[in-house]
Backbone as CSV, one residue per row, in Angstrom:
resi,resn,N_x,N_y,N_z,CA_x,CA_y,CA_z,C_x,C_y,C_z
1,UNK,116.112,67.603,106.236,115.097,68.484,105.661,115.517,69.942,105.802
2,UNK,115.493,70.546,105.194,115.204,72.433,104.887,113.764,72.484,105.587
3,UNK,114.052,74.049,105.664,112.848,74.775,106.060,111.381,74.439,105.076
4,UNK,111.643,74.597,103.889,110.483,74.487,103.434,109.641,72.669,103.087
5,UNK,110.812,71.910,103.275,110.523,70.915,103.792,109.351,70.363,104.523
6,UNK,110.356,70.722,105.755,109.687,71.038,106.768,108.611,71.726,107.159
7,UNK,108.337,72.028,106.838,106.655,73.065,106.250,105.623,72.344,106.077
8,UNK,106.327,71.780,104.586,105.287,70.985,104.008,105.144,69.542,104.523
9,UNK,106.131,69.371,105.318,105.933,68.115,105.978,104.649,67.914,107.148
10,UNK,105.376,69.215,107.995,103.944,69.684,109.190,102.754,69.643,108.570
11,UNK,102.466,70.888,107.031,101.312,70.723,106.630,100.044,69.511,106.694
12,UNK,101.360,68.477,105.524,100.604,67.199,105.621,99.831,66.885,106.813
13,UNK,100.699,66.507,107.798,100.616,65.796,108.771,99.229,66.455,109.148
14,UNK,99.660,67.789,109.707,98.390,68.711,110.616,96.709,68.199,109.038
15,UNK,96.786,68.331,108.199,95.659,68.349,107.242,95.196,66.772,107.201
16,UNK,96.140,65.689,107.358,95.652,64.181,107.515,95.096,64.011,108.985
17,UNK,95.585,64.771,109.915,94.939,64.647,110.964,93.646,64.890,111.105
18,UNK,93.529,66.228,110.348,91.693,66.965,110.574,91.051,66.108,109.175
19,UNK,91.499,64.854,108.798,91.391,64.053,107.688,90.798,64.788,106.659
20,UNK,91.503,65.951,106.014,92.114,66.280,104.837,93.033,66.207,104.287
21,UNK,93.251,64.937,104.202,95.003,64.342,103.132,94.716,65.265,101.789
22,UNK,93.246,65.490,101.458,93.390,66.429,100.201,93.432,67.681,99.920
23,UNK,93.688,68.575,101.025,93.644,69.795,101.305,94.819,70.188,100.584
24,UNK,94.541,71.666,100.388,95.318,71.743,98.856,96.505,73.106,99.590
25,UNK,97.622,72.737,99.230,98.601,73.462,100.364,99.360,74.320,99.265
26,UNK,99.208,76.319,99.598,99.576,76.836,98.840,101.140,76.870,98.166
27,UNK,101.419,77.372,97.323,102.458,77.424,96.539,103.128,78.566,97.193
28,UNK,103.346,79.447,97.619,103.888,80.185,98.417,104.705,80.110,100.051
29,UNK,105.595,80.033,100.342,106.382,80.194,101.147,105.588,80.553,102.872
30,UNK,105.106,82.221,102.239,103.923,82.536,103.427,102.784,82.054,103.265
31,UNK,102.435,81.920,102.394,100.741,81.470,102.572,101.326,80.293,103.304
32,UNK,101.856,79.100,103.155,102.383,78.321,103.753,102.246,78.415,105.459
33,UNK,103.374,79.176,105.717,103.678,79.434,106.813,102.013,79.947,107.579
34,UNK,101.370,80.825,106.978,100.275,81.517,107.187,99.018,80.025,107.779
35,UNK,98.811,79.317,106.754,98.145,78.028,107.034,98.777,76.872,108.017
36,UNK,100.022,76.685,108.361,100.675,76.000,109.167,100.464,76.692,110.299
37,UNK,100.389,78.256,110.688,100.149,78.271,111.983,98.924,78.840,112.268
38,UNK,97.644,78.882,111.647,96.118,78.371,111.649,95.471,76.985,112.406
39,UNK,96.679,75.952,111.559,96.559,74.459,112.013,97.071,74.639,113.300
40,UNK,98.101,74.977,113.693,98.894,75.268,115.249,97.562,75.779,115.689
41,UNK,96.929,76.477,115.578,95.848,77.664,116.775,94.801,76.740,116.668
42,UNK,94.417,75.714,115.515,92.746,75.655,115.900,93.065,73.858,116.653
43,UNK,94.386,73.736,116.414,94.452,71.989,116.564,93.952,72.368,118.461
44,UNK,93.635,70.608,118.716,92.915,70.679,119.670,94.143,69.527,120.713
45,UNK,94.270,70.378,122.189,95.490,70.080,122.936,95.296,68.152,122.793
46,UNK,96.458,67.778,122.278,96.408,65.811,122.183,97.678,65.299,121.568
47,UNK,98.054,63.871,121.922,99.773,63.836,121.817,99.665,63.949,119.872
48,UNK,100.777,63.988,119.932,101.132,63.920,118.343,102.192,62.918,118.071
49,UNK,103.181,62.605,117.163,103.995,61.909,116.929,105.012,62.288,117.265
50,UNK,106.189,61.534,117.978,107.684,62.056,118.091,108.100,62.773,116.413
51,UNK,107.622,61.941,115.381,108.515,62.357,114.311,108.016,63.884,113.846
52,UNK,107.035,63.800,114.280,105.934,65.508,114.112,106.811,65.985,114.859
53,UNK,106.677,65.810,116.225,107.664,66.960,117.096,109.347,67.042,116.781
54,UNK,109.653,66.105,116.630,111.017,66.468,115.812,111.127,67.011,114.641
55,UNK,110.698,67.457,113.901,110.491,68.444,112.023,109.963,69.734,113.124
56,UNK,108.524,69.377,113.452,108.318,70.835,114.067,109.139,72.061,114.798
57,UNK,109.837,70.746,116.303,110.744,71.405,116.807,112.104,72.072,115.728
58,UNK,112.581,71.287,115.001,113.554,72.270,113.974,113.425,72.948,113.260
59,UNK,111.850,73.278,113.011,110.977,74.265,112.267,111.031,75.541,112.842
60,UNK,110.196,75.263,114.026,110.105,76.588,114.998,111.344,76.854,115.638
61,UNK,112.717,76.303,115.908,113.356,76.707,116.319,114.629,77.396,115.076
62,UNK,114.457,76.865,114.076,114.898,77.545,112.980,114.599,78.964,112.502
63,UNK,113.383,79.188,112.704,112.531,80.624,112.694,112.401,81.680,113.660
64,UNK,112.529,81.213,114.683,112.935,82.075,115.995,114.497,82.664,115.810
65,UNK,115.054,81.762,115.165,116.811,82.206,115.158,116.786,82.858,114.182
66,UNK,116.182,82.911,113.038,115.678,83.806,111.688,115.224,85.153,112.448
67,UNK,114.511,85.201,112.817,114.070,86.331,113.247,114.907,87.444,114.439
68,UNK,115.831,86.478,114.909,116.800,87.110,115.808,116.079,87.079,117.619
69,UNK,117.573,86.078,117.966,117.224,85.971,119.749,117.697,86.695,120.555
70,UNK,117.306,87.561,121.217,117.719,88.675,121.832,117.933,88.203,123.606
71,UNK,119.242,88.221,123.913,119.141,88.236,125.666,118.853,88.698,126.222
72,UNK,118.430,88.682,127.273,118.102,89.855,127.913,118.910,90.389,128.675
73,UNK,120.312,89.679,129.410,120.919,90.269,129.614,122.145,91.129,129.392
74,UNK,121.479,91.436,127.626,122.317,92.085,127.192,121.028,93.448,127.025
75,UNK,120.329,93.690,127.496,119.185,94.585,127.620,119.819,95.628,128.918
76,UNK,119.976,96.901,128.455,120.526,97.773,129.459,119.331,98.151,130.680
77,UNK,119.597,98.074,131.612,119.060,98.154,132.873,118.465,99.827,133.238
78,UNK,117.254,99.700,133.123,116.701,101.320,133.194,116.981,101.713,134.778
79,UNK,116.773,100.603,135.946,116.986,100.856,137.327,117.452,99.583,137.660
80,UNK,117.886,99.746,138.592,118.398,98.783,139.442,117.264,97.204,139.621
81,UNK,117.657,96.175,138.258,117.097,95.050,138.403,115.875,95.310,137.322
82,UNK,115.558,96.122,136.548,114.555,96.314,135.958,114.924,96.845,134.149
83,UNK,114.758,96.396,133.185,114.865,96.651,131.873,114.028,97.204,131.065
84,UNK,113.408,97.653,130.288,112.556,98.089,129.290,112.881,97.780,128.088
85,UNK,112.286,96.880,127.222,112.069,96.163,125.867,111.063,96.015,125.097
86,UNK,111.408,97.008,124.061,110.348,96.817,122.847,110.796,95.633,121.984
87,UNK,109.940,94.768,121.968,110.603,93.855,120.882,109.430,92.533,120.827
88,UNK,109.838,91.511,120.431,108.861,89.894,120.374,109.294,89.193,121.385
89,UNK,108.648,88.916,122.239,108.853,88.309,123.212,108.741,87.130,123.332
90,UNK,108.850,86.188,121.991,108.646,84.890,121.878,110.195,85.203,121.115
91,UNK,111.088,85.953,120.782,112.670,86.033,120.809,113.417,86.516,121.667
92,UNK,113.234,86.242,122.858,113.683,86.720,124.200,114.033,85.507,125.071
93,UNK,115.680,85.706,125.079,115.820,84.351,125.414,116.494,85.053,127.123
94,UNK,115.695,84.165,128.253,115.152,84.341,129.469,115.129,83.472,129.985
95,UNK,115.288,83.568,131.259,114.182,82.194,132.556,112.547,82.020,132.013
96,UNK,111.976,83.562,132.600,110.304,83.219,132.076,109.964,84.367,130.995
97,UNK,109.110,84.294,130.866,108.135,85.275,130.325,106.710,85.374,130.756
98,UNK,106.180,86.227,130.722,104.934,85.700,131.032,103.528,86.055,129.757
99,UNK,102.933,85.463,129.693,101.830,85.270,129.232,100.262,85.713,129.370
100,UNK,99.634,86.352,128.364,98.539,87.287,129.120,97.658,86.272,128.521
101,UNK,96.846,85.055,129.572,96.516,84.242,129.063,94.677,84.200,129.070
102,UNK,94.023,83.073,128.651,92.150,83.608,128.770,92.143,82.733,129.635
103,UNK,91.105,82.222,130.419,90.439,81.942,131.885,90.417,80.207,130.884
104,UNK,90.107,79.322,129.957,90.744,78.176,129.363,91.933,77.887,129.987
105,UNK,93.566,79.008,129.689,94.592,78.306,129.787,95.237,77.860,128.472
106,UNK,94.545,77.883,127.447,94.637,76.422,126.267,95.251,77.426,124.948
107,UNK,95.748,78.526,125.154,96.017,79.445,124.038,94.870,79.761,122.947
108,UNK,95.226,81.008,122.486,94.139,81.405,121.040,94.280,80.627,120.741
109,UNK,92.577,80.364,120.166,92.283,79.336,119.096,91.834,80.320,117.579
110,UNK,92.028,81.751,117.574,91.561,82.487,116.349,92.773,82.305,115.168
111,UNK,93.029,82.019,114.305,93.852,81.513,113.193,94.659,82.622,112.974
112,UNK,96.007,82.497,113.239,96.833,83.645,113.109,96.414,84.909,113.942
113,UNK,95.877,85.243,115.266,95.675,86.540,115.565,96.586,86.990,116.255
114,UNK,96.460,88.747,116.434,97.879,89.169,116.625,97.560,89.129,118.182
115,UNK,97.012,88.317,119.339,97.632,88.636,120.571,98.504,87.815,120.882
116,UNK,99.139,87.779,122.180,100.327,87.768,122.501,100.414,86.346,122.773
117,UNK,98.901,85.490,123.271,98.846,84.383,123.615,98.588,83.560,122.638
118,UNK,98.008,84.065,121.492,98.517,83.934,119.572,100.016,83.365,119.875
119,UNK,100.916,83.873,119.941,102.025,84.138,119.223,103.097,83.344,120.168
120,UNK,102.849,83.633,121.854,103.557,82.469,122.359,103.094,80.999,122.135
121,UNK,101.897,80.735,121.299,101.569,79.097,121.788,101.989,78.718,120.188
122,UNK,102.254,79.749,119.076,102.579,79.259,118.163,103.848,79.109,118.242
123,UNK,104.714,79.887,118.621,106.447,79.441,118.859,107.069,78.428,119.536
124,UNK,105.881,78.029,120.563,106.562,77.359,121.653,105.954,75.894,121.057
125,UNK,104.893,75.949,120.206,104.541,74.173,119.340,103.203,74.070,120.327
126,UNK,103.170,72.837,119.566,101.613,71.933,119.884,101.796,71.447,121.605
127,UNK,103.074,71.601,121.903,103.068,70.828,122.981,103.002,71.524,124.414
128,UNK,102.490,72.899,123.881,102.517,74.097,125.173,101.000,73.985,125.367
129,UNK,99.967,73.309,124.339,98.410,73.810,124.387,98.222,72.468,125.396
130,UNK,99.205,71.392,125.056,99.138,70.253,125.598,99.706,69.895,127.276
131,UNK,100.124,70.874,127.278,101.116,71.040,128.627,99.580,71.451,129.497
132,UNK,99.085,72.885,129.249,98.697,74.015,129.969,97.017,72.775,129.579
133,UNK,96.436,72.057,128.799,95.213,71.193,128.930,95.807,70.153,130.199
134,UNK,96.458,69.874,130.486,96.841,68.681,131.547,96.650,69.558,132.912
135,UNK,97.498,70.768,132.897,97.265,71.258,134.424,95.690,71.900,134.344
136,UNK,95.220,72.171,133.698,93.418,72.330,133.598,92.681,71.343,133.801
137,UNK,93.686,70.298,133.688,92.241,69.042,133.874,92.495,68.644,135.495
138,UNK,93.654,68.801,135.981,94.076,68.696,137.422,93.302,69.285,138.335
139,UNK,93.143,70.910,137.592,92.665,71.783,138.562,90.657,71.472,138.395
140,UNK,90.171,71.621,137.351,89.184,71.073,137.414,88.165,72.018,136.883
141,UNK,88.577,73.161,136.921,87.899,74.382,136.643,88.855,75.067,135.784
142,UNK,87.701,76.693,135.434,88.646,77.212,134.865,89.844,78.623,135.540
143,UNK,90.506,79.104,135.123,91.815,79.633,135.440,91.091,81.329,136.071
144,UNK,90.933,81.245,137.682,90.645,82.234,137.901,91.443,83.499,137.475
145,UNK,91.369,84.809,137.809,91.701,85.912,137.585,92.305,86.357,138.491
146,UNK,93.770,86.566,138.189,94.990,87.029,139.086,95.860,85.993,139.965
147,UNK,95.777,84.847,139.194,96.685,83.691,139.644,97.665,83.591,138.497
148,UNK,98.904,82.442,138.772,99.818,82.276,137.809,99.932,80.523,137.405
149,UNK,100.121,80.252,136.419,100.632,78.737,136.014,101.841,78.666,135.625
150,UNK,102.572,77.887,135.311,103.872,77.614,135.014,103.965,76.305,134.139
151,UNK,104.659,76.706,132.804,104.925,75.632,131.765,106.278,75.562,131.005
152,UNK,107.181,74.951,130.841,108.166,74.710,130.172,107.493,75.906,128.605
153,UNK,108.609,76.255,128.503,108.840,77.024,127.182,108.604,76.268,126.095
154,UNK,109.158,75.176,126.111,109.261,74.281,124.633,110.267,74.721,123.845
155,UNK,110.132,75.426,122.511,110.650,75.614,121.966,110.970,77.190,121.223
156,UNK,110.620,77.687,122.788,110.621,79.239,122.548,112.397,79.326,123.367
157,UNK,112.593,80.648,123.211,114.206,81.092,123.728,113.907,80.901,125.593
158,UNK,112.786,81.164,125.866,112.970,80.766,127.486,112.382,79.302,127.931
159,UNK,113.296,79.794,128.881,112.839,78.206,130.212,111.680,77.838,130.533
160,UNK,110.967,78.755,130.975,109.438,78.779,131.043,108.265,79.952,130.354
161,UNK,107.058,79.839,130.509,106.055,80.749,130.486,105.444,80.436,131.670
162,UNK,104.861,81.619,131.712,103.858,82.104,132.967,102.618,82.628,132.797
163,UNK,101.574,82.027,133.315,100.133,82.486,132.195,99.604,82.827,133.353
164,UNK,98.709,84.032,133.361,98.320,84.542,134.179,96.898,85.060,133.114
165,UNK,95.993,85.243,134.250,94.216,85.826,133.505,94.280,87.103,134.355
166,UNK,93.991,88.292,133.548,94.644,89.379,133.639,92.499,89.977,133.899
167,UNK,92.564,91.081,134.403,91.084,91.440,134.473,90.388,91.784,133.092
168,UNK,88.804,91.372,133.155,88.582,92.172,131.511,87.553,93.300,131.873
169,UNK,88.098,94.882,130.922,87.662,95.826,131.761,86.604,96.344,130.158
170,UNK,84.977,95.537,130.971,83.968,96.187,129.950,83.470,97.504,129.947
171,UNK,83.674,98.428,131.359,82.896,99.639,131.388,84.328,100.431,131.881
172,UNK,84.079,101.544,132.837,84.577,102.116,133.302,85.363,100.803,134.252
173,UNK,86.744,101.525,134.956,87.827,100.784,135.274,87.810,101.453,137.045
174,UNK,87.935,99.827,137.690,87.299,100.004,139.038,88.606,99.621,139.606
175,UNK,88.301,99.739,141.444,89.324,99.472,142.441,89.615,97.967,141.937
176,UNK,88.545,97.369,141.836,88.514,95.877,141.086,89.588,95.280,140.663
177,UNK,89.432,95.941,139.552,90.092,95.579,137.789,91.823,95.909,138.811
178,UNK,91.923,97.223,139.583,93.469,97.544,139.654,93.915,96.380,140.879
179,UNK,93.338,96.078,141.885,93.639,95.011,142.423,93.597,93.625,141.681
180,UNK,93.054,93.081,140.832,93.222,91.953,140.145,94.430,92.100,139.304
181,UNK,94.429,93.648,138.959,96.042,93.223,137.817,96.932,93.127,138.733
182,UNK,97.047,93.890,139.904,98.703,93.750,140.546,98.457,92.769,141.197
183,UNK,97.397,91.863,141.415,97.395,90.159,141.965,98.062,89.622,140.833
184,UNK,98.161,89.776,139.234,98.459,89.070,138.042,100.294,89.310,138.564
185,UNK,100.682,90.220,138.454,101.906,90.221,138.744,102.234,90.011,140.311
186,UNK,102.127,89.952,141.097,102.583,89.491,142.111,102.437,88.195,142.194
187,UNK,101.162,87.518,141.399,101.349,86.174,141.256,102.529,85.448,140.324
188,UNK,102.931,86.159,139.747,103.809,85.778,138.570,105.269,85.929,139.371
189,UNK,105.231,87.245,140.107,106.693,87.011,140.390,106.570,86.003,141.279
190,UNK,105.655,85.836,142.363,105.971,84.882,143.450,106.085,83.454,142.963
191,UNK,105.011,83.062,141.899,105.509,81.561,141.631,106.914,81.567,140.444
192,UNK,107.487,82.747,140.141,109.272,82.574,139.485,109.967,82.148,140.921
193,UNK,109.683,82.897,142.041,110.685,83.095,142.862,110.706,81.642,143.156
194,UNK,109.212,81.027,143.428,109.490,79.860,144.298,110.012,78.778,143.469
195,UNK,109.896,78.701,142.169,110.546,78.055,141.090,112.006,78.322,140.446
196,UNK,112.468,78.941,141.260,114.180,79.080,141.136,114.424,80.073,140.257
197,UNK,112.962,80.828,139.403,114.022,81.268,138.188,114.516,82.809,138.834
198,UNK,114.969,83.387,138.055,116.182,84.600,138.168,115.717,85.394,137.416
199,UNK,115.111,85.935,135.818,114.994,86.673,135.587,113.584,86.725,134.866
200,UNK,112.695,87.714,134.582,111.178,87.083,134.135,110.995,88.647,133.151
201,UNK,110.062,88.042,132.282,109.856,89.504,131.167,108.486,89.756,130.976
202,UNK,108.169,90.696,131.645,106.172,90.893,131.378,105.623,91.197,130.316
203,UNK,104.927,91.120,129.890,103.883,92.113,128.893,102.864,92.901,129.730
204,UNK,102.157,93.410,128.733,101.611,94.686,129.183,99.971,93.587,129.109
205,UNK,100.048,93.180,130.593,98.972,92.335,131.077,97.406,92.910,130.759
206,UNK,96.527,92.360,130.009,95.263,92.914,129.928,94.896,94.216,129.477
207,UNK,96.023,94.798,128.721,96.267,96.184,127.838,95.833,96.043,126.308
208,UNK,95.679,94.647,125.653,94.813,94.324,124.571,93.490,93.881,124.510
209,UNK,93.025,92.573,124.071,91.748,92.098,123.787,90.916,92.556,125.319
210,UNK,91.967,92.406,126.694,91.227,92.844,127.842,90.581,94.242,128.113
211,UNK,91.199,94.897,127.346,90.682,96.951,127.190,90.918,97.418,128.673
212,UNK,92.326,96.976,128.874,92.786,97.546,130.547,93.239,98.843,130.230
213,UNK,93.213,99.835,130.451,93.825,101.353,129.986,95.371,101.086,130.342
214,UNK,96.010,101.688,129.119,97.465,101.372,129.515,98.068,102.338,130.475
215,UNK,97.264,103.412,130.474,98.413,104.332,131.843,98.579,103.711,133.085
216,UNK,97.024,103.308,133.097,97.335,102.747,134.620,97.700,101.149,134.788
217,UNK,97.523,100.405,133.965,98.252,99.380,133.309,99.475,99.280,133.884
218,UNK,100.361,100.276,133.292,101.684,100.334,133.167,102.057,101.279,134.734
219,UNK,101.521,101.606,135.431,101.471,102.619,136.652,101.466,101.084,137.942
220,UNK,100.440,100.213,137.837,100.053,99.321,137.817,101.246,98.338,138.547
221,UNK,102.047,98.013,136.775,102.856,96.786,137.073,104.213,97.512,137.611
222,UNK,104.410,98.804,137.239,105.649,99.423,137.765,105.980,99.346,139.259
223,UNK,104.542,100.140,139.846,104.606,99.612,141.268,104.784,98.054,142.315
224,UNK,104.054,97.643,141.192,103.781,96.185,142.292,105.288,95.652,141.995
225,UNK,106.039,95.973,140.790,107.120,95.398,140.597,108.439,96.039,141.872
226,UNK,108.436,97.064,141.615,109.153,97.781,142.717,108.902,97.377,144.134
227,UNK,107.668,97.208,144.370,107.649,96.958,145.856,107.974,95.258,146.367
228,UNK,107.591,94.494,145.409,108.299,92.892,145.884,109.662,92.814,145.456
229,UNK,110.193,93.208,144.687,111.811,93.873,144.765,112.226,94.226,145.890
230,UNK,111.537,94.887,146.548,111.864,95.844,146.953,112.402,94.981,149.192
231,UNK,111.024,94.251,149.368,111.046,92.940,149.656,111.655,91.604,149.945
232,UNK,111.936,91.476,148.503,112.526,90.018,148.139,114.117,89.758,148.565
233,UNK,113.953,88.836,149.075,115.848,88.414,149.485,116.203,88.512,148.496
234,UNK,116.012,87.650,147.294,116.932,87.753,146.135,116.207,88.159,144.777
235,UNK,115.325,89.279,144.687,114.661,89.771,143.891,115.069,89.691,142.592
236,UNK,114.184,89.218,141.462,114.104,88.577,140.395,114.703,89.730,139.259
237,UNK,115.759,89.577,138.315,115.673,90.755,137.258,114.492,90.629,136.015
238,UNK,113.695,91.942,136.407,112.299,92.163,135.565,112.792,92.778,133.694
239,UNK,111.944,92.779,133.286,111.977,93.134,131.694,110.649,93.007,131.610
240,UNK,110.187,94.529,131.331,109.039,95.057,131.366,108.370,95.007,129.548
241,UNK,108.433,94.264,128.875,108.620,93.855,127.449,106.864,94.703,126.591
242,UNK,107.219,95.588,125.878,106.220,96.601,125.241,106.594,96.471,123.981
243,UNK,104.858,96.446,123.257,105.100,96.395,121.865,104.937,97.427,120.933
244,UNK,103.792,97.939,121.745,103.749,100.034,121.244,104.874,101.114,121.549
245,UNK,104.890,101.445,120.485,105.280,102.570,120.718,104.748,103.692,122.007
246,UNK,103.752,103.559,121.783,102.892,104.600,123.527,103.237,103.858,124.492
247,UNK,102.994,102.411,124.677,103.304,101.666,125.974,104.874,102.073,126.322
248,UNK,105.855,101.762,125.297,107.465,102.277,125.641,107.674,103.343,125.698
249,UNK,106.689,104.766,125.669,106.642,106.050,126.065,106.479,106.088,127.696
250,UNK,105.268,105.535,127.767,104.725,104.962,129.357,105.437,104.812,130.303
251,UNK,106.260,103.483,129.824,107.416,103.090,131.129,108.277,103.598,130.769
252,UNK,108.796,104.779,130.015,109.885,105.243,129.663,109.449,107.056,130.949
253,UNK,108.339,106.935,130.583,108.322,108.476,132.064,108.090,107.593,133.481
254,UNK,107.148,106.443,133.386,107.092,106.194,134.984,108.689,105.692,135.848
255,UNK,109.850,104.967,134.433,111.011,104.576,135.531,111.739,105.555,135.139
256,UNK,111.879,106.895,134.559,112.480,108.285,134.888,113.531,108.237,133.999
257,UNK,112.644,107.520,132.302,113.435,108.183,131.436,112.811,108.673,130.227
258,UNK,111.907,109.036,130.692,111.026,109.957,129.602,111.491,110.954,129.154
């Protein structure tokens, strides 16, 4: 199969499932693509077919390489163990990444939206919503605030993701909110460390749908990052991964290259 194949193959499948075999699948390339990963966000975490995950997997991993996989360790080092990257972080090929995830676990369910937990659960397939519903049903509850999980990548460029529930800041921004975010990252690095990996790439934790202010956001993860580095026997190489333009202004004055 080709890409567009493959498309229309997923289509089917995902539209006989929500038993619309008659759902009418556009003539366009993107609209395509646009409705295939709608079906990805609203499908509900449950096994699927090997032959689904095999088209899918050469789907999404065909499109990630389209779009260009970036190493990270070909990412020049702003300080000692630490990088700065504007770019997609579902083409960042890594140990982890981490994930700014909701108190579920189970990824956006809004059809195509632009956050970040959008965009990793669509790259990585059906089988990341399915991963992260199994360790939710273990735990029993839902995903407190300033802990970390750990899930195979799938079919994204890294080894793992790291989902962490980042604070949500409705009023003014308290001692609270700044101790729960640098619990988000210290939880994240500590369960990489104890999981072998080597190098991990953040986002700008609870700086979107959460309304965390990015100065101190980014003031925030700089520190807590520096100081378990700072710490650590064999301290992890970070990639501080920003999608604004202002956010890569940010960590571009706090690690002293503004």
């Amino acid at each position: 199969m080709d890409q567009d194949e493959r498309r229309v193959y997923l289509l089917q499948a995902l539209l006989a499932e929500r038993q619309e075999e008659g759902g009418t699948i556009p003539s366009s390339p993107g609209e395509q693509w646009r409705l295939l990963r709608s079906l990805f966000n609203i499908r509900q975490p449950k096994p699927v077919s090997e032959a689904f995950l095999q088209v899918q997997d050469a789907y999404l991993q065909e499109e990630t390489a389209r779009k260009g996989i970036v190493d990270w360790a070909d990412l020049a080092p702003v300080e000692g163990g630490i990088a700065l990257w504007r770019g997609d972080i579902t083409a960042l090929r890594i140990d982890g990444i981490v994930n700014a995830a909701n108190s579920q676990l189970l990824g956006c369910f809004c059809p195509c939206h632009g956050c970040i937990d959008n965009a990793i659960h669509t790259y990585a397939g059906v089988q990341l919503r399915l991963a992260c519903a199994e360790l939710m049903a273990r735990q029993g509850e839902e995903e407190p605030v300033g802990r970390a999980k750990i899930t195979p990548g799938f079919n994204l460029p890294c080894r793992y993701v790291l989902h962490t529930v980042g604070p949500y800041v409705a009023g003014p921004l308290t001692e609270g909110h700044r101790r729960q975010l640098a619990d988000c990252y210290r939880a994240c690095l500590a369960l990489a460390e104890e999981r072998g990996l080597r190098s991990l790439a953040f986002c700008c934790i609870s700086t979107g749908e959460f309304h965390f202010p990015a100065e101190a956001a980014a003031e925030i993860a700089v520190k807590t990052v520096r100081a378990h580095r700072a710490l650590s026997k064999r301290p992890l190489e970070v990639v501080f991964n920003v999608f604004t333009e202002r956010d890569l202004a940010l960590y571009r004055l706090l690690l002293g290259r503004g």
